[in-house]
N, C-alpha and C positions, 0 to 999 in steps of 0.2 A: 504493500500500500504506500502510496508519496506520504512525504512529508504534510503531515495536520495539524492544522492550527487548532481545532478542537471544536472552529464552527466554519460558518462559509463568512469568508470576507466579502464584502461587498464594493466591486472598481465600477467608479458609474463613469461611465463615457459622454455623458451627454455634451460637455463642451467640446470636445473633438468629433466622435463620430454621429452623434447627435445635431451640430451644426454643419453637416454634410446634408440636411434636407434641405432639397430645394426652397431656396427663399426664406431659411432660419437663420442666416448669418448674424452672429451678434457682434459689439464694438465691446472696447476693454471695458466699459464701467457695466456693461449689461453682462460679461463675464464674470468679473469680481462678485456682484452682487449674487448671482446664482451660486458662483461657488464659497461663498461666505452660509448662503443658505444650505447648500449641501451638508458644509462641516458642521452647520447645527444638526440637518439629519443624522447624520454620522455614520454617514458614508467610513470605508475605508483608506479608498484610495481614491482621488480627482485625478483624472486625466485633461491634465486643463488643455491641450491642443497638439498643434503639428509646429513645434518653434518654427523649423527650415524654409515652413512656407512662406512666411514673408514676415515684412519687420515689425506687420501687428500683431501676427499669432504670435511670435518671439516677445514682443513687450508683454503680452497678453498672460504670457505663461510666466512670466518674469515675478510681474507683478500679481499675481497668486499664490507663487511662491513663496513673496515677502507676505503677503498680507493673510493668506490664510493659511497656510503650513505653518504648523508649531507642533513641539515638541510633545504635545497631548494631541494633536487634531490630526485629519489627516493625510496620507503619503501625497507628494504633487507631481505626477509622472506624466512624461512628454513625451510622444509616437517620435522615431526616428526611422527609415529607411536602413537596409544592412550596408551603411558607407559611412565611412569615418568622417564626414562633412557635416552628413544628419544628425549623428551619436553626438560630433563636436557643441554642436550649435544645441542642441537640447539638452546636452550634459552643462553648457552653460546654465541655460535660459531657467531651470527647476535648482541652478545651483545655492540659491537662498534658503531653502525651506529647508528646515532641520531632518526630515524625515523626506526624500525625494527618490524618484527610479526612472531608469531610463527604457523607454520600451521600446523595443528593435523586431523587427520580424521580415520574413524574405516568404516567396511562393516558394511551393513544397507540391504542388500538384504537377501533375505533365504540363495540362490545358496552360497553365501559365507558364510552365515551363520552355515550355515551345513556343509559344504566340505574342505571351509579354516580355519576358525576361530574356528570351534567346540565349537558354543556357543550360547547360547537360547538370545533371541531380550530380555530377562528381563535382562541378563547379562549386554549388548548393554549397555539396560538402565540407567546400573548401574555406566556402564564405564565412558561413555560418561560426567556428569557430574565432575565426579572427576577430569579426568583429564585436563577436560576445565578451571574447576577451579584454576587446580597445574597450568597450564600453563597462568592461565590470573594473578596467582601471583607473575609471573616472567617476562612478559609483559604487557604492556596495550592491545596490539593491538594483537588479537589474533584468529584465522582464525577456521574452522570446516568444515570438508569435509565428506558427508553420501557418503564412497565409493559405486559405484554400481548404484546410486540413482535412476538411469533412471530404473532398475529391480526392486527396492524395493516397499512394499507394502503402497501405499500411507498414508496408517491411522498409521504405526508405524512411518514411516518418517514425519509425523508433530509431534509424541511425542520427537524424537531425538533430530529434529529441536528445539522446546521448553524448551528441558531439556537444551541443548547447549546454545541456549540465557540467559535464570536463569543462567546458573554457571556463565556468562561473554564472552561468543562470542561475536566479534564485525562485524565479516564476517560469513557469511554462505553459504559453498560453494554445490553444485548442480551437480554431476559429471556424464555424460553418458559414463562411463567407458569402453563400449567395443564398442560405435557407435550406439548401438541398435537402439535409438528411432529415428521418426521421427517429421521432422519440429511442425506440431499439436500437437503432444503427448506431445512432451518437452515443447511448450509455455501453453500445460493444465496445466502442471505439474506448473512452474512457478507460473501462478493463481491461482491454488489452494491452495497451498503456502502460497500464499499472504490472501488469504479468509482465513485457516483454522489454522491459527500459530497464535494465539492469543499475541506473543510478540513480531511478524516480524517485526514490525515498528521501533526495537531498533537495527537492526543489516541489512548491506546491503548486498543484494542478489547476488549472484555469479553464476557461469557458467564454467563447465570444462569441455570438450567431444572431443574422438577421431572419427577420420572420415573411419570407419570401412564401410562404406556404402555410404561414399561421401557426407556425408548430415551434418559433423559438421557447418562451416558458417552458412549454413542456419538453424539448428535450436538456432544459438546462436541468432540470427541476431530475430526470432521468440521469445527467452525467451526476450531480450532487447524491444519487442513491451507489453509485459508482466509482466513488474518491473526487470530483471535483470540489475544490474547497473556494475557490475564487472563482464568483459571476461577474462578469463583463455586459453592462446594461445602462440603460437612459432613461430620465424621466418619462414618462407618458409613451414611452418606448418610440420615441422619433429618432429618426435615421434613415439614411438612404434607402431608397426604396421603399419596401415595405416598414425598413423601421426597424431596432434592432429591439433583444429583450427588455418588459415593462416592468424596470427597476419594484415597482410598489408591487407589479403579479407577484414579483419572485419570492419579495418580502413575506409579503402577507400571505400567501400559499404557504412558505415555510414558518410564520406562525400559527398561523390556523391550524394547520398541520402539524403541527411539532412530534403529536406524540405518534404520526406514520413515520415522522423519521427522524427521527432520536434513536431509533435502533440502528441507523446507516451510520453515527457517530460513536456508537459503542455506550450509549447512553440507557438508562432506562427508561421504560417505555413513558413514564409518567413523570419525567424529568422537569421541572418548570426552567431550567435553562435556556436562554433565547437562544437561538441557531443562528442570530445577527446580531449586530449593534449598533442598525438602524432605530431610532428612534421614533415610532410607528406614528405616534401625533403629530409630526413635523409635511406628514407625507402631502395631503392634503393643501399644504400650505406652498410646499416646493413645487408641485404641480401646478398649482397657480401663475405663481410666478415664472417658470419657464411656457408654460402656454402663451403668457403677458408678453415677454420679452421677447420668443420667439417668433409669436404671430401664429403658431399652429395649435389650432381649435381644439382642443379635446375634444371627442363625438361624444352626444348621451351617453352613448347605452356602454360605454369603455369602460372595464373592470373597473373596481376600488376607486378613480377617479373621475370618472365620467356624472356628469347632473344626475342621470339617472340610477345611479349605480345603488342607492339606497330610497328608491320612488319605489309606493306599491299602489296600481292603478286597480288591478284586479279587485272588486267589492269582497271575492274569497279569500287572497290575500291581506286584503287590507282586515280582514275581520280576525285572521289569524294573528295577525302582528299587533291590532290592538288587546288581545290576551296572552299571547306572548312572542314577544319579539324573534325569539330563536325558533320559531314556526317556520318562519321564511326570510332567516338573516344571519347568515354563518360571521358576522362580520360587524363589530359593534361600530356605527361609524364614528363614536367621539373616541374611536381605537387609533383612527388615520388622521385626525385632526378635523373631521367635521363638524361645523355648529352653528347654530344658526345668532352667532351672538350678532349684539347690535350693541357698539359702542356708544358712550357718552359723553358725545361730540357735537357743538351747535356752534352758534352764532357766537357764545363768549369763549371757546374753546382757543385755550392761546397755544402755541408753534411746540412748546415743550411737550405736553400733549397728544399733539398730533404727532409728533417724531417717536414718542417711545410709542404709539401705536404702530405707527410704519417699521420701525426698530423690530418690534414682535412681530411681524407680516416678514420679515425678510431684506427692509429695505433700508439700507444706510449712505444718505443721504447728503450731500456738500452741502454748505448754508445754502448756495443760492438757487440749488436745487429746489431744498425745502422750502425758500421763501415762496419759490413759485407755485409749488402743491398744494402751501399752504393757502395761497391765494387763488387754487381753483376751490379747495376747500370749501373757503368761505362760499364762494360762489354758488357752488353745489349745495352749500346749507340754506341759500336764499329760496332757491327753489324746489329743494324735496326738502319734507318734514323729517324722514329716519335714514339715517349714514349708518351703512353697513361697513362690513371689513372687507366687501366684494365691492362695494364703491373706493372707499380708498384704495384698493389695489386697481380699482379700471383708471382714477384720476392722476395716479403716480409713477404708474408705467410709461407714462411718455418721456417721465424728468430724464430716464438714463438713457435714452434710443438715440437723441438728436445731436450731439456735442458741435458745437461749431457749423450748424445747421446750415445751407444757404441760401435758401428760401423761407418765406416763413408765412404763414396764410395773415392776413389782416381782417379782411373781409368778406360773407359769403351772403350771398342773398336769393331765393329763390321764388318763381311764381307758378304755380302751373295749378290745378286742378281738371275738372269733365271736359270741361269748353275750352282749357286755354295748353298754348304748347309749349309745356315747361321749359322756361328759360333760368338761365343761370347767371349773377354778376359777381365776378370775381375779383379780389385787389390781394397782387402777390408781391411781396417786397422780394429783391434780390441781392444780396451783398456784392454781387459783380457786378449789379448794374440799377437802375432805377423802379421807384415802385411802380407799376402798372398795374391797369385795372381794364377788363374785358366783359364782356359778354357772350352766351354762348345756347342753343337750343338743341336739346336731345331726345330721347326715348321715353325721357323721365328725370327727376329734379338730381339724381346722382350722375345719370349720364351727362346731364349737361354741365355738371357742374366741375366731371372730371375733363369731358372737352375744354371746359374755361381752362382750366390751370393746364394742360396740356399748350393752349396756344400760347401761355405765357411764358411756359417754360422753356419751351421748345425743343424739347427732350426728348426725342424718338423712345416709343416703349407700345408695350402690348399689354393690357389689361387683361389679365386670366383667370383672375381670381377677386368677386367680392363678396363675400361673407357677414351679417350683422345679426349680432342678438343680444336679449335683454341681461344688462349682468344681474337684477336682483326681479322680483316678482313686481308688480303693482302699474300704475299707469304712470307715475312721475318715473319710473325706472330708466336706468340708462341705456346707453345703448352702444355696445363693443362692435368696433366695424374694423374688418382687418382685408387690405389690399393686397394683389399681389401682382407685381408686374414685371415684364420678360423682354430682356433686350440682351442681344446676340448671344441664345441660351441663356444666359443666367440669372437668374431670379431677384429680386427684391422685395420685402413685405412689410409695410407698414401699418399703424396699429392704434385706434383714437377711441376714446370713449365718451360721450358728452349725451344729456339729456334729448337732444335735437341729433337726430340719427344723419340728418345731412350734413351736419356742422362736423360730427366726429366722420364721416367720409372723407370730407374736403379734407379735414386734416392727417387721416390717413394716408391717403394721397398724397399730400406733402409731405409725410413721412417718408412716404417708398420712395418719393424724387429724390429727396436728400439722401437716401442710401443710395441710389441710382446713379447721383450727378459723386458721389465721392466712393464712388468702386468699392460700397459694403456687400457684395455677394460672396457666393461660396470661392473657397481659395483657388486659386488658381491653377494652384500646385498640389494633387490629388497625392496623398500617401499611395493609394494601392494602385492608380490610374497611372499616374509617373512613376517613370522607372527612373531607377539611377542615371544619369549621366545627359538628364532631359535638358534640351536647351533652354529651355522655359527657367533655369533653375534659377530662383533669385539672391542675389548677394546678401550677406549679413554682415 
């Protein structure tokens, strides 16, 4: 059996492989903030980015490093390529934080062997060790990833494996790269592993797989019956493509569950030991906010965090849960942080207040941040009677998105009703150049209103996504509207909330300009997409 920690560590990906979904790109204060959130979850290990790709994700990881790696919190680890250029620059970029690891990984399958890499399994061979080694001489803790694993040929993947532990792996991670496998195949794969790696026992087993087929949880949840002791997973499970495993499934599965597998730790059956050291009331809150920051919607009906995920519409349901809850609710929701509090917060509510409320939501805030939340705030207290903790978090999510913004809405005015053809007047100030103000008539008061700001901008894009919905119940409720726009491939998403579901358009819309006109999309520089020696590569 590998080396075991005693439970499953939990490495959440979400700022590296998690901001690989089209149109989640986030900037450093919207990184910081999630993962200052995370380490209140308490998470294991942050994987705060890809340094090498360029000099934001390097400052990005830098400064997570300093500010949330500490000697109680946790590990700050940065994806590197098998090349001493990637290893370099990442072994820098996490080199603050008292507890750090550098995570290195090469393809191990033919298919990429042949098609991306152009390179023979002896090459692999050869790689592999060297650079495990450059990289465990510039950290202790140092991670190996056999990209593809789930496609590769099991008898060169235990030589990888072995060579990787020899140089100094201290992790060894297990990736089902595209979703392929299923539940069985991945937890064979795991014990074979375990039988056939003659130095497994010095390095602990890992888990990384997207759910291209729906099936990541459950075969993570199959290798952890199996020896894997470390899952590799994201909030709300966003990632490429389908999306990689949902951090809260894994969780809360392996609580709910504890006493199926408490026996796969050598535990008893009835053990009250957590299998994590996530802290399950946090979870609710984390998901919020990276839904907030990212721009990707949580669906209803999405396990543990989804709106609906604790709704019973059924009258037979509903009659069961009013005489007992555990009739139809494996899952206490003030277990994961739901509740329906409603803070006491109004018109005399002054700025210290509101900040240690945002402080407990997850959000920490520069004065002139706050001066500004605090001043939709009030605003928002003019006009709805009750401020929930899902209004402050719809109001506050914009402070960290915009930094040095260059556009900025002023004005939005709309007319349309049965008889008239909704028109839109727009006035967009621009820091390159003069304020303007336009006109414009569309489908409807948001199409026209995004044609306005298009002609002002004059910003070639594509509109492919608009999405709006109520954050709290009632008619004064706001209204969450998230853009998404596409210009030569790559994505941009913006993100507004305001009582006046047109108002929060317009300025989502200006949201996605301003990540549009300052090249906030996805990296440029794909860890698994580029190969080494891509011309693309950029300087540090």
């Amino acid at each position: 059996m590998a080396k075991d920690p005693g439970r499953v560590l939990i490495f959440d990906t979400t700022l590296r492989d998690g901001e690989q979904s089209p149109g989640a790109s986030l900037n450093l204060e919207e990184k910081l903030a999630i993962a200052q959130q995370l380490a209140r979850l308490g998470v294991d290990v942050i994987e705060a980015g890809f340094p090498f790709a360029s000099q934001g994700d390097f400052a990005a990881v830098k400064r997570i490093a300093e500010q949330v790696g500490g000697t109680d919190g946790p590990i700050i680890c940065g994806l590197a390529r098998a090349s001493e250029v990637d290893i370099r620059a990442c072994a820098e970029a996490v080199a603050p934080a008292p507890r750090r690891r550098v995570h290195t990984f090469i393809a191990t399958s033919d298919i990429h062997l042949e098609h991306k890499l152009r390179k023979s399994r002896k090459d692999v061979l050869s790689i592999v060790p060297e650079m495990v080694a450059y990289a465990r001489s510039l950290v202790e803790d140092v991670e190996f990833s056999c990209e593809d694993a789930g496609r590769s040929d099991p008898e060169f993947l235990f030589e990888v494996i072995q060579a990787a532990i020899s140089a100094g792996a201290t992790t060894i991670n297990i990736p089902d790269t595209v979703g392929y496998t299923t539940p069985s195949e991945f937890g064979k794969l795991i014990s074979d592993i375990n039988i056939n790696v003659p130095n497994i026992g010095e390095a602990i087993l890992s888990v990384h797989g997207h759910n291209d087929l729906g099936l990541a949880v459950a075969n993570f949840l199959e290798a952890v019956k199996n020896g894997a002791r470390q899952l590799e997973c994201t909030i709300n499970g966003i990632g490429e493509r389908a999306g990689n495993a949902a951090l809260e499934e894994l969780v809360m599965a392996l609580h709910v569950r504890r006493r199926y597998f408490n026996p796969f730790f050598g535990r008893d059956t009835d053990s009250p030991t957590p299998l994590t050291a996530v802290r399950t009331e946090e979870i609710t809150k984390t998901s919020r906010l990276v839904s907030n920051l990212t721009g990707m919607v949580v669906q209803p009906n999405k396990a543990i965090v989804g709106a609906n995920a604790f709704a019973h519409e059924s009258g037979i349901h509903q009659d069961g849960v009013l005489k007992n809850r555990l009739t139809y609710e494996i899952v206490d929701a003030q277990t994961v942080g739901l509740s329906d509090n409603r803070i006491s917060l109004g018109k005399l509510s002054g700025r210290s207040a509101v900040r240690a409320r945002l402080e407990e939501l997850g959000y920490d805030l520069s004065r002139e941040d706050l001066n500004e939340a605090f001043a939709r705030f009030k605003d928002l207290a003019d006009r709805k009677r009750d401020i929930t903790d899902r209004d402050l978090e719809a109001i506050v999510s914009e402070q960290v998105q915009q930094p040095e913004a260059r556009f900025q809405l002023k004005l939005v005015q709309v007319s349309c009703g049965s008889s008239l053809r909704p028109t839109a007047t727009v006035t967009l100030s621009d820091r390159d150049g003069p304020e303007e103000t336009t006109a414009a008539v569309g489908t409807g008061p948001v199409d026209a209103v995004c044609r306005a700001l298009n002609d002002l901008a004059g910003e070639p894009n594509e509109l492919i996504e608009f999405s709006v919905k109520s954050v709290t119940e009632g008619i004064d409720a706001m209204g969450e509207v998230t853009i998404r726009l596409r210009r030569e491939g790559k994505f941009y998403s913006g993100h507004s909330a305001d009582t006046d579901v047109v108002v929060a358009a317009a300025q989502a819309f200006v949201n996605a300009l301003n990540r549009l006109v300052s090249g906030q999309a996805n990296l440029s520089l794909h860890p698994q997409k580029d190969v080494v020696g891509s011309e693309n590569r950029p300087t540090l």
